[in-house]
RODO-2510 file (C-alpha; in nm, 4 decimals, decimal comma):
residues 442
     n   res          X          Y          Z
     1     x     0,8753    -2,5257     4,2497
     2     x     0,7634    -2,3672     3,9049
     3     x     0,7173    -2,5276     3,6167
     4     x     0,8012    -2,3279     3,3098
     5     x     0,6490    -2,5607     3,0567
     6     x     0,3132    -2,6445     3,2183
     7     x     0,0037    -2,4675     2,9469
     8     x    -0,2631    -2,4354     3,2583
     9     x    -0,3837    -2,1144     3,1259
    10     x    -0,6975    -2,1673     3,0945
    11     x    -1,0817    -1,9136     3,1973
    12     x    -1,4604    -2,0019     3,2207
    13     x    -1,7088    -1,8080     3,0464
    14     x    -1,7553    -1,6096     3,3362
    15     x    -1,4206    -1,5180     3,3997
    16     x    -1,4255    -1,3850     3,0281
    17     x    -1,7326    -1,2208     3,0571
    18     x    -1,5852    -1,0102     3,4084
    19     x    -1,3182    -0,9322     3,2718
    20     x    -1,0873    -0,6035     3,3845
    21     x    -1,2009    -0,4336     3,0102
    22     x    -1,5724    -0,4985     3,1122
    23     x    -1,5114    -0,4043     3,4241
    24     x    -1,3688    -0,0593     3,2792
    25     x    -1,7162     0,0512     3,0763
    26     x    -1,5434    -0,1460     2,7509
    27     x    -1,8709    -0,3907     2,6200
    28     x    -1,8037    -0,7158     2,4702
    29     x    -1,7925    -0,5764     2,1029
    30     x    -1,5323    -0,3407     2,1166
    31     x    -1,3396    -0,5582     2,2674
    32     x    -1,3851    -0,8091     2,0582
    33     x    -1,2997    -0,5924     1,7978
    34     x    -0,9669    -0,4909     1,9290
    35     x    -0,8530    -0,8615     2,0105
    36     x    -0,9062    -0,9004     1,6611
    37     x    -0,7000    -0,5890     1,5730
    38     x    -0,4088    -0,6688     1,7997
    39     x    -0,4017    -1,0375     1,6324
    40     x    -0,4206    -0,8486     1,3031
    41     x    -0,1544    -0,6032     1,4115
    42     x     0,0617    -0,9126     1,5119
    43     x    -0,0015    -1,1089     1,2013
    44     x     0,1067    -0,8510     0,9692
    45     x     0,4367    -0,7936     1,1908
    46     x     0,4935    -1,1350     1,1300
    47     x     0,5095    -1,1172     0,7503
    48     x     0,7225    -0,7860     0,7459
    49     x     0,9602    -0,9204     0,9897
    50     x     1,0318    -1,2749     0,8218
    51     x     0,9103    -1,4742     1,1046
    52     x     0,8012    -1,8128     1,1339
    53     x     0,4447    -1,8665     1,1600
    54     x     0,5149    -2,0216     1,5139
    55     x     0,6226    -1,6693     1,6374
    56     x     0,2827    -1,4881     1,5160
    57     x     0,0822    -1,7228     1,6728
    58     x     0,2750    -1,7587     1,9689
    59     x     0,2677    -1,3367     2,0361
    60     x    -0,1406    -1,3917     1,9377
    61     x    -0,1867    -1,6381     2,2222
    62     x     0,0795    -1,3852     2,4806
    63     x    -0,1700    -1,1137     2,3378
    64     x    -0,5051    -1,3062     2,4452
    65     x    -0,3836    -1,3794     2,7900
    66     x    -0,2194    -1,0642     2,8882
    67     x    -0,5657    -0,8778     2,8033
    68     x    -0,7691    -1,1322     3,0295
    69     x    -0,6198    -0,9996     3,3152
    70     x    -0,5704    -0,6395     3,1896
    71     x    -0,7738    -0,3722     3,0698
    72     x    -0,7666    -0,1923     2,7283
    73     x    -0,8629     0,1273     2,8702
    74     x    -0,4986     0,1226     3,0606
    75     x    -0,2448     0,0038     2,7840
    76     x    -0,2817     0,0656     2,4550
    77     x    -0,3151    -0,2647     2,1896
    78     x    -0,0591    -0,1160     1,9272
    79     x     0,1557    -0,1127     2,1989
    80     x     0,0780    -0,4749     2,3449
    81     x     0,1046    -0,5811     2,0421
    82     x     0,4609    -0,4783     1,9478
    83     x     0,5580    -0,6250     2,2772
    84     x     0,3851    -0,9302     2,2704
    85     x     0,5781    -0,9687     1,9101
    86     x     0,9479    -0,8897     2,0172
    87     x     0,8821    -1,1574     2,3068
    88     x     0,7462    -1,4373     2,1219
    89     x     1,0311    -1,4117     1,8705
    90     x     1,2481    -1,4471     2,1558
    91     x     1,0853    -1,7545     2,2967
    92     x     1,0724    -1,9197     1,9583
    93     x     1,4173    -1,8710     1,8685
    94     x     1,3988    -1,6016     1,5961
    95     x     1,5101    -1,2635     1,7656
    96     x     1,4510    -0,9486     1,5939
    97     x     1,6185    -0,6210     1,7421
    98     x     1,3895    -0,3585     1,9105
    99     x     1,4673    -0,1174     1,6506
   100     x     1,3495    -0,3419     1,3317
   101     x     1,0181    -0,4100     1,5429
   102     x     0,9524    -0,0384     1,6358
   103     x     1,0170     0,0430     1,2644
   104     x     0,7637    -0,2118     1,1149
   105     x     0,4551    -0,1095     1,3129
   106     x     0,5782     0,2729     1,2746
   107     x     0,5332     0,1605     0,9246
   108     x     0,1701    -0,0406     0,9623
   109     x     0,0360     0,2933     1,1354
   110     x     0,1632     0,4898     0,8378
   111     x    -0,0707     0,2568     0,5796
   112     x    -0,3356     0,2325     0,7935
   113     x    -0,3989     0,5546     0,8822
   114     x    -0,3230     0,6994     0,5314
   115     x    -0,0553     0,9302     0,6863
   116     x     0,2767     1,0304     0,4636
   117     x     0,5303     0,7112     0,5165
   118     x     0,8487     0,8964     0,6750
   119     x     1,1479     0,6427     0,8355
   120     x     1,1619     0,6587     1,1850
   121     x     1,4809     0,8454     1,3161
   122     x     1,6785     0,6264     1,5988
   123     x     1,8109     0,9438     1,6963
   124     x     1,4914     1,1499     1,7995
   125     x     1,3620     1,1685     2,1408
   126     x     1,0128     0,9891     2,0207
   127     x     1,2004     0,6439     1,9029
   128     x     1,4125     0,6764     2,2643
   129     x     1,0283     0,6875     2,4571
   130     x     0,9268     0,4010     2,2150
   131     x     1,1767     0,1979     2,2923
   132     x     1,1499     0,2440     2,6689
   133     x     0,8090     0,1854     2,6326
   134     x     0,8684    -0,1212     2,4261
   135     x     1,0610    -0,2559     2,6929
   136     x     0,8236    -0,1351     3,0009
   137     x     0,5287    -0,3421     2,8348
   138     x     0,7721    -0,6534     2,7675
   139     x     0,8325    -0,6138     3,1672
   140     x     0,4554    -0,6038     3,2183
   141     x     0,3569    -0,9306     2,9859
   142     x     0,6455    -1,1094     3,1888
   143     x     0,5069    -1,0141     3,5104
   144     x     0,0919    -1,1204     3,5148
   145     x     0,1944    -1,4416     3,3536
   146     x     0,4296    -1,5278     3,5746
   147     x     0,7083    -1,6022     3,3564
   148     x     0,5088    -1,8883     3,2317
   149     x     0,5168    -1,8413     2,8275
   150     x     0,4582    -2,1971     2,7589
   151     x     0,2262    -2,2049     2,4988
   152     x     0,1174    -2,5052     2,3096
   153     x    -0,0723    -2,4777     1,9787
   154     x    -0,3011    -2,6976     1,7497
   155     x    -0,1429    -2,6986     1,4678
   156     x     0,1053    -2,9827     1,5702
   157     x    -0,2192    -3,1891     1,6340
   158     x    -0,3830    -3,1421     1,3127
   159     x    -0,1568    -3,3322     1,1139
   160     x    -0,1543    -3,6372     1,3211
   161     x    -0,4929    -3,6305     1,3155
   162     x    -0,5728    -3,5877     0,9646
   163     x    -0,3648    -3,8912     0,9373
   164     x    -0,5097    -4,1220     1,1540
   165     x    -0,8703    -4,0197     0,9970
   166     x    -0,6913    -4,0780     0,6472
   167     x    -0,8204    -3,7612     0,5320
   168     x    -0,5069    -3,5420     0,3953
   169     x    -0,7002    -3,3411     0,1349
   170     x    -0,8518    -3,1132     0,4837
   171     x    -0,4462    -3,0067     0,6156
   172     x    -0,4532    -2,7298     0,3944
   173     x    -0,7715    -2,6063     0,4799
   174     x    -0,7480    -2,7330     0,8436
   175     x    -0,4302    -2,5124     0,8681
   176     x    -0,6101    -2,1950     0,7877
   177     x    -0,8666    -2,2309     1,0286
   178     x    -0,6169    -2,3058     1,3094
   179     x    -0,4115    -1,9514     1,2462
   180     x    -0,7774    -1,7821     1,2326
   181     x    -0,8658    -1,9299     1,5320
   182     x    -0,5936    -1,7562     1,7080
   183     x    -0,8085    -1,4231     1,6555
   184     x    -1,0039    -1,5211     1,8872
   185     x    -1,0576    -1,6564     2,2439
   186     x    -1,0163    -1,9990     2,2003
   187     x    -0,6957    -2,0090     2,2740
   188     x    -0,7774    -1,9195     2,6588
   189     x    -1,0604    -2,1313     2,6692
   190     x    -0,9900    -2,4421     2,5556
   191     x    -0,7240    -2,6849     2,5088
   192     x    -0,4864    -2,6871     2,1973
   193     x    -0,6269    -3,0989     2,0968
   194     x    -0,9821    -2,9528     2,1593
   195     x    -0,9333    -2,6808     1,9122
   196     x    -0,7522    -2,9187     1,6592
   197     x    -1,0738    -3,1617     1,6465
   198     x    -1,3221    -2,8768     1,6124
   199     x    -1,0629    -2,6694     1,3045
   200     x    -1,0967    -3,0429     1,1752
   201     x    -1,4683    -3,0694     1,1829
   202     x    -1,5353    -2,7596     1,0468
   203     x    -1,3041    -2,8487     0,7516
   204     x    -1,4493    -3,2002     0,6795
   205     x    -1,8355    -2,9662     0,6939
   206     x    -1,6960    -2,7451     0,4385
   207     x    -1,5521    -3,0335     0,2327
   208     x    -1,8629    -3,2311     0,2865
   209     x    -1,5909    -3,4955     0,3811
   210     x    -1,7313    -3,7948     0,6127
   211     x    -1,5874    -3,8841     0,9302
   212     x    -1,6087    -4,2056     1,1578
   213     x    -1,9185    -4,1679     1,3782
   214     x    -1,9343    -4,4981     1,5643
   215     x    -1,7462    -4,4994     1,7646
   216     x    -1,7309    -4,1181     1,7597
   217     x    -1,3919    -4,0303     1,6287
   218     x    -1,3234    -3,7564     1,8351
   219     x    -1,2797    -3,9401     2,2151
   220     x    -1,0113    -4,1071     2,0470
   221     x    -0,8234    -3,7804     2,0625
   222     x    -0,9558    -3,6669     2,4063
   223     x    -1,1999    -3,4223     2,2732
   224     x    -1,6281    -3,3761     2,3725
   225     x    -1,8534    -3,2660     2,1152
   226     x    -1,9494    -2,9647     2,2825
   227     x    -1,6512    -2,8237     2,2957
   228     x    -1,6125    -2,9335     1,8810
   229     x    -1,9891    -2,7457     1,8579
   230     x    -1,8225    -2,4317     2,0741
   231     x    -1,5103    -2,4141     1,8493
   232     x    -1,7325    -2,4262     1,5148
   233     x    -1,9282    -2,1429     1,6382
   234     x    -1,6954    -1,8749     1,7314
   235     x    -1,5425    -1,9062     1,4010
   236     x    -1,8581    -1,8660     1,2247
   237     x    -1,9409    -1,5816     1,4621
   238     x    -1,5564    -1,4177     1,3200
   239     x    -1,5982    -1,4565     0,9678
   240     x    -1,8875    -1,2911     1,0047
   241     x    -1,7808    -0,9767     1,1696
   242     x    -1,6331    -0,6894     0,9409
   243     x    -1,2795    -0,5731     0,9154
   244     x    -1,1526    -0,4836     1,2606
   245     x    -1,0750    -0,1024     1,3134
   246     x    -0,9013     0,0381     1,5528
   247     x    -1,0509     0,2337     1,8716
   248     x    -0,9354     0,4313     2,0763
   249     x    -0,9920     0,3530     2,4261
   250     x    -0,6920     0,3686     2,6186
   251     x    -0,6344     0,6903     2,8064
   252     x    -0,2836     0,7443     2,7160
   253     x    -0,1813     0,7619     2,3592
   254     x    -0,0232     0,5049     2,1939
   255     x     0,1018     0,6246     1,8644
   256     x     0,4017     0,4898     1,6516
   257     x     0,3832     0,7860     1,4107
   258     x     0,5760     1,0977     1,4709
   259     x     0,3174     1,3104     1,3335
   260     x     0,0898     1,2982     1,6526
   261     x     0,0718     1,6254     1,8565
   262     x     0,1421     1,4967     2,1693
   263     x     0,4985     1,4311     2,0790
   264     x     0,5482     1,8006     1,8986
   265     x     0,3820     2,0423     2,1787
   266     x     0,3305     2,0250     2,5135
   267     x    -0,0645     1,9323     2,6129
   268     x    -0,2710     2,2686     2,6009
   269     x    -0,5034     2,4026     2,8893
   270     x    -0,8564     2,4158     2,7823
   271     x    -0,9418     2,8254     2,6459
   272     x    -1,2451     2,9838     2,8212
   273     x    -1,5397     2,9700     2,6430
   274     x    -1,4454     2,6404     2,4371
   275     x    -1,6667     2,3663     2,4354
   276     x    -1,4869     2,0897     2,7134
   277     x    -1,4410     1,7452     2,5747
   278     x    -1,6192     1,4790     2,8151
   279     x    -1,3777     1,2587     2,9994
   280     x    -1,2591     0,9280     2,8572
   281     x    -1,4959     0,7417     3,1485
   282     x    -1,8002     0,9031     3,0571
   283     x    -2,0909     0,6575     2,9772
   284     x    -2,2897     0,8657     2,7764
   285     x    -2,0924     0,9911     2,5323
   286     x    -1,7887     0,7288     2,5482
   287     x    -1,7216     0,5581     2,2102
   288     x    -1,5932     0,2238     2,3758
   289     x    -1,9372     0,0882     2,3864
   290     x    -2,2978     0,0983     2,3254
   291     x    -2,5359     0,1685     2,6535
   292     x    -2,8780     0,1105     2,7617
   293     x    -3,1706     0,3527     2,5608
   294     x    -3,2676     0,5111     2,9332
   295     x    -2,8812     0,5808     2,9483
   296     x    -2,8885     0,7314     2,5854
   297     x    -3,1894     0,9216     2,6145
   298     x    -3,0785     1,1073     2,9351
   299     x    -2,7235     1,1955     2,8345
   300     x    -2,8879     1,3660     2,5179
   301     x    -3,1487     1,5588     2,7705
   302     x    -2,8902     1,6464     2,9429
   303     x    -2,6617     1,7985     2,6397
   304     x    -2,9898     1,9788     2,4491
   305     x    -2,9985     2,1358     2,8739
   306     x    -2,6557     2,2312     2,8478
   307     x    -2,6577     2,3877     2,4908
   308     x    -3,0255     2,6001     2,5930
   309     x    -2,8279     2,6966     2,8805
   310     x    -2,4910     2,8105     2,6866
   311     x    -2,7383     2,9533     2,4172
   312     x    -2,8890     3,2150     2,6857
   313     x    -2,5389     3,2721     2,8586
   314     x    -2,4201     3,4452     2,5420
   315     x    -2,7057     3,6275     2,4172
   316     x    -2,6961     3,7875     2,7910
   317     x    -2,3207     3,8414     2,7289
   318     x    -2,2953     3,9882     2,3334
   319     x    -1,9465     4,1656     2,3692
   320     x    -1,7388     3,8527     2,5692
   321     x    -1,9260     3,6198     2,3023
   322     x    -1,7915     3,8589     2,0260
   323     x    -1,4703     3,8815     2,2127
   324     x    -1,4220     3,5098     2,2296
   325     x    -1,3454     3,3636     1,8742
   326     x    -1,1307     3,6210     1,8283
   327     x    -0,9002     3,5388     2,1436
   328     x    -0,9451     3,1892     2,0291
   329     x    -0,7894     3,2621     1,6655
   330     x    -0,5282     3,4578     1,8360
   331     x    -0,4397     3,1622     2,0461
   332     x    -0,4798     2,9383     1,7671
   333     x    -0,2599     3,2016     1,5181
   334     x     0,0602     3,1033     1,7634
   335     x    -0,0322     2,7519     1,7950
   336     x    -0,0195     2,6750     1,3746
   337     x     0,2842     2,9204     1,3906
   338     x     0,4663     2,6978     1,6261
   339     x     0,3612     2,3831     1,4418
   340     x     0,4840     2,5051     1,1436
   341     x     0,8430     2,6510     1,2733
   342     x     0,8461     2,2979     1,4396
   343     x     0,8039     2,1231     1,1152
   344     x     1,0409     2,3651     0,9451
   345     x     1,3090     2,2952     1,2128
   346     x     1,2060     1,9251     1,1751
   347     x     1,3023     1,9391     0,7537
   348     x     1,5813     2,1932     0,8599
   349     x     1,7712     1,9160     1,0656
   350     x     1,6915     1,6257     0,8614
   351     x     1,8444     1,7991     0,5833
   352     x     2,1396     1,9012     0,7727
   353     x     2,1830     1,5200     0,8673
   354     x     2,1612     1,4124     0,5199
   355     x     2,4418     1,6417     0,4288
   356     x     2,6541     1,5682     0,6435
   357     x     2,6055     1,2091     0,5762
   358     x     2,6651     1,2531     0,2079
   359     x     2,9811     1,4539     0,3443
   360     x     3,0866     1,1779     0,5472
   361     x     3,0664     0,9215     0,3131
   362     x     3,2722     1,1326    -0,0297
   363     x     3,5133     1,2072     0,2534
   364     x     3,5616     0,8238     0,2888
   365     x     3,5453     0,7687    -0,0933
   366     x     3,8158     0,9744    -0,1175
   367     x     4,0506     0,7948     0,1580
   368     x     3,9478     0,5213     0,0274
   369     x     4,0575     0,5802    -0,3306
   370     x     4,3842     0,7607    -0,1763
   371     x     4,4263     0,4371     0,0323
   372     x     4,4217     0,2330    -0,2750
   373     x     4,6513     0,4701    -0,5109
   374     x     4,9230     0,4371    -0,2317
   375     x     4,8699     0,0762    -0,2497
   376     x     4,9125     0,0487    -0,5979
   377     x     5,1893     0,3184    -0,5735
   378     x     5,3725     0,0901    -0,2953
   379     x     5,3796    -0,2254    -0,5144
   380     x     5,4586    -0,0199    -0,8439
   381     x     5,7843     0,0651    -0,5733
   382     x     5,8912    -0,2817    -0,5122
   383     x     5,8467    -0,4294    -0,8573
   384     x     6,0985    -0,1549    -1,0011
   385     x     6,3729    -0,1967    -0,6589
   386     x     6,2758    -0,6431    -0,7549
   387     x     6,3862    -0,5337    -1,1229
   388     x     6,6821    -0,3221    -1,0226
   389     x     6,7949    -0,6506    -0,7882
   390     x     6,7846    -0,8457    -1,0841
   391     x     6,9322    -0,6081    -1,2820
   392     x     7,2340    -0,6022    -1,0084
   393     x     7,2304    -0,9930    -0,9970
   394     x     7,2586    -1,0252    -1,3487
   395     x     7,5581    -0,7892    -1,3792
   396     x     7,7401    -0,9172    -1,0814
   397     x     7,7124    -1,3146    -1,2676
   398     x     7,7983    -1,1679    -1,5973
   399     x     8,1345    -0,9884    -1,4200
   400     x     8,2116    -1,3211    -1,2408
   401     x     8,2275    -1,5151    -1,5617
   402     x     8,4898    -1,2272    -1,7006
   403     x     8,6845    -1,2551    -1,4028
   404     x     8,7226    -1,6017    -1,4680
   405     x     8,7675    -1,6333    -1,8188
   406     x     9,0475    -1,3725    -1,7819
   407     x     9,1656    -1,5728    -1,5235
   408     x     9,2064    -1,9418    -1,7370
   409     x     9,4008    -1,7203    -2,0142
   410     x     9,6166    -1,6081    -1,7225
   411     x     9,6840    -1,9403    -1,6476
   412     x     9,7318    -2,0696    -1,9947
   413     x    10,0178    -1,7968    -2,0877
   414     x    10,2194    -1,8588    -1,7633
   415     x    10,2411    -2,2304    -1,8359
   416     x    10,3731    -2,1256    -2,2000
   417     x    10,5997    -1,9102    -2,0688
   418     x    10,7737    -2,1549    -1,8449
   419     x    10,7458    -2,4109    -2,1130
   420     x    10,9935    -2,1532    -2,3199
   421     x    11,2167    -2,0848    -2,0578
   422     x    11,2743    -2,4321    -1,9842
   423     x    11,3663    -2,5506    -2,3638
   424     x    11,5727    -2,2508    -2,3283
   425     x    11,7920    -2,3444    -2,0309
   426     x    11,8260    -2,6918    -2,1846
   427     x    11,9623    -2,5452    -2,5011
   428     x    12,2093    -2,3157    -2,3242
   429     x    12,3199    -2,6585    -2,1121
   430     x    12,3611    -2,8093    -2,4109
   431     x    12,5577    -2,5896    -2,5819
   432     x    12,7958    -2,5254    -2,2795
   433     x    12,8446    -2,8924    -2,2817
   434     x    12,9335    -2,8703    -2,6422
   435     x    13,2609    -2,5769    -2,6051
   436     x    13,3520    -2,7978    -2,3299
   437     x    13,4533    -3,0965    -2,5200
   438     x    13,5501    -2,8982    -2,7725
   439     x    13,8385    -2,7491    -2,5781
   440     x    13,9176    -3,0796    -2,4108
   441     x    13,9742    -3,1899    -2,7768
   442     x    14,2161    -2,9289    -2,8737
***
C-alpha cells in the first residue's frame, strides 16, 4: 500500500553533502547558489501568477527534493523551476494553464537578463518545444518522488505556537522567516514543527522578546535545541550571502527567451584554427566550482604550454596563419547574414500576422455593425406592418358601427311605414262601411 499523504522526506548531512550535483564536479557553493535562484525564480512566479503563498512554497519544497536526488549539471533550474510551479498549483488547488506559466518566466528571463521584452508567440516552434519540455520535467518530478507530493509546512505551526507562548507581536516577523527558510535546505532536513520553533526563536532574538526556559518551552512542541541552534544558523548563513545569480551548469540549454542561438541556427562545427572551448566537465577551467590550488596551478601550466606551443605553430606556418582570419570572417560574413535575414523574416511574419489580425477583426466590425442595422431594420419592419394592423382594425370597427347605425334607421322607417299603411286600411274600412249604410238608408 502507498500512502499519498505521509511527509517522510527527509536526508542526513551526509546524504546532502553526496549528493548527485557533488557528485557531478558542482561544489557546495554553486549549488547553493542555484537552490537559492530556483526558490527565487519560483517566488517571483508566484507573485506574477496570482498565487497563494501556499503554492510558492509548496513548488520551493518540490524544487529542494527533486534536486537531492538529481543533478544540476543534467536539467536545467529555470526549467525545474517552471515545472515544479505548474505542479504545485495543481496540488494546491489553484491551476494555471501551461501557456500563462511559460509566458511569465519567458518574461523573468527578459528582466533579468536585460534582453528586449518581446511576447512569446504560441504559434512558433520554440513555445511548442517549451511546452513539451514543460511537461517532460513535470513527468520527471512525478517520477523520483514517487507520486508522493505531500508536503507539510511551518507556517500552520507558527501561529499556534505564538499563541500558546502569548507572544503575537513575533507572527509577522515569524512569518517572514518561515517563507525565507524555504530557500534553503531545511525543508529536507528537518521537520516542519522543528523549523516553526527555531523561525520562532530567531524572532523572539531579534525582538529581544523572552521566552519560558524552565521547563524549556520548546519539548512542549516536540522540538530539541539543536535542531532550534541548526535552524538559526542556516538562516544567518543566507542573509548573509549576496544576491543569487544564475550559472550555467547544465549541459543542455535551458532558455525561455527566443533570442538564444540555439533556437535560430543549427549548432556550428568548430572552424580550423579556432581556439576549442573546453568541455562542460573540465575541472580546470569549469565555472561550476572552485578547485584545489595544485589543480589551479597545473591547468594554467598546462594552457601557458598550449599557447607557447600554438605561438610556434604559426610563426612556422605565416601564409595558413594569414589565411585563417580571413576564412574565419568569410564564414562569419554568412553566419551574421543569415542571422539577420532570419530576424528580417522573423519582423516580416509578425507583421504579416498583425495585419491580418487587424483584417480579421474590421472584417467582424463590419458584420457586426451590418448584423445590427438588419436588426434594427427588421424591427423598424414590424412596428410599421403592427401600425398598418391597427390601422386595419381601426377601420374595420369604425365600418361596423356604420353598418349598424344604417341598419337601426332601416329599422326605424319600416316600422313607420307599416304604421301608415295600417291607419290607411282602417280609414278605407271605415269609409266603405260608411257608403254602405248609406245606401241601405236610401
Amino acid at each position: 500500500m502507498i500512502y499519498t499523504a505521509i511527509d517522510t522526506f527527509y536526508l542526513t548531512d551526509e546524504q546532502l553533502e553526496n549528493s548527485p550535483s557533488r557528485k557531478d564536479g558542482i561544489d557546495i557553493a554553486t549549488e547553493t547558489t542555484l537552490r537559492i535562484y530556483g526558490c527565487d525564480l519560483i517566488q517571483e512566479s508566484g507573485i506574477l501568477l496570482r498565487l497563494p503563498q501556499a503554492v510558492m512554497a509548496t513548488g520551493q519544497v518540490l524544487f529542494h527534493r527533486f534536486y537531492c536526488k538529481k543533478t544540476f549539471a543534467r536539467f536545467n533550474v529555470k526549467r525545474v523551476a517552471a515545472s515544479c510551479v505548474w505542479l504545485a498549483s495543481k496540488l494546491e488547488e489553484s491551476p494555471r494553464k501551461a501557456r500563462q506559466v511559460l509566458v511569465v518566466f519567458h518574461r523573468m528571463e527578459c528582466r533579468r537578463e536585460n534582453l528586449p521584452i518581446e511576447h512569446l508567440d504560441t504559434s512558433l516552434k520554440k513555445y511548442v518545444e517549451l511546452k513539451a519540455d514543460l511537461v517532460r520535467t513535470e513527468r520527471h518530478l512525478l517520477k523520483e518522488m514517487g507520486f508522493i507530493c505531500h508536503v507539510e509546512h511551518p507556517h500552520k505551526f507558527i501561529s499556534n505556537y505564538l499563541r500558546v507562548l502569548e507572544t503575537p507581536e513575533l507572527s509577522q516577523e515569524a512569518w517572514n522567516l518561515a517563507n525565507d527558510s524555504l530557500r534553503t535546505t531545511l525543508c529536507v532536513r528537518f521537520k516542519s514543527e522543528v523549523v516553526a520553533c527555531g523561525v520562532v526563536y530567531a524572532a523572539a532574538r531579534r525582538f529581544q522578546v523572552p521566552l519560558p526556559e524552565n521547563p524549556p518551552w520548546w519539548k512542549a512542541f516536540d522540538a530539541d535545541k539543536s535542531g532550534i541552534d541548526e535552524v538559526c544558523r542556516v538562516l544567518a548563513h543566507l542573509y548573509s550571502l549576496p544576491k543569487a545569480q544564475y550559472i550555467p551548469v547544465c549541459k543542455d540549454g535551458g532558455s525561455f527567451t527566443t533570442s538564444n542561438k540555439s533556437w535560430d541556427l543549427s549548432p556550428q562545427p568548430p572552424r580550423e584554427g579556432s581556439l576549442s572551448v573546453p568541455p562542460a566537465n573540465d575541472n580546470n577551467t569549469s565555472p561550476r566550482g572552485t578547485s584545489t590550488g595544485a589543480n589551479q596551478e597545473s591547468g594554467k601550466d598546462a594552457q601557458s604550454k598550449g599557447a607557447s606551443d600554438k605561438l610556434n605553430d604559426s610563426k612556422k606556418s605565416d601564409g595558413e596563419s594569414r589565411s585563417l582570419p580571413i576564412d574565419g570572417e568569410s564564414r562569419e560574413e554568412p553566419l551574421s547574414k543569415s542571422m539577420s535575414e532570419h530576424k528580417t523574416e522573423a519582423s516580416e511574419e509578425r507583421d504579416k500576422n498583425e495585419r491580418d489580425r487587424d483584417r480579421s477583426k474590421e472584417k467582424e466590425r463590419v458584420k457586426s455593425r451590418d448584423r445590427d442595422r438588419g436588426r434594427e431594420s427588421d424591427r423598424e419592419r414590424e412596428r410599421e406592418r403592427e401600425r398598418e394592423r391597427e390601422r386595419q382594425d381601426s377601420e374595420r370597427d369604425r365600418d361596423k358601427i356604420k353598418d349598424r347605425s344604417h341598419r337601426s334607421r332601416d329599422k326605424g322607417h319600416g316600422e313607420k311605414s307599416k304604421h301608415h299603411s295600417s291607419r290607411d286600411r282602417e280609414y278605407h274600412s271605415s269609409y266603405s262601411s260608411r257608403e254602405k249604410d248609406r245606401r241601405r238608408h236610401h
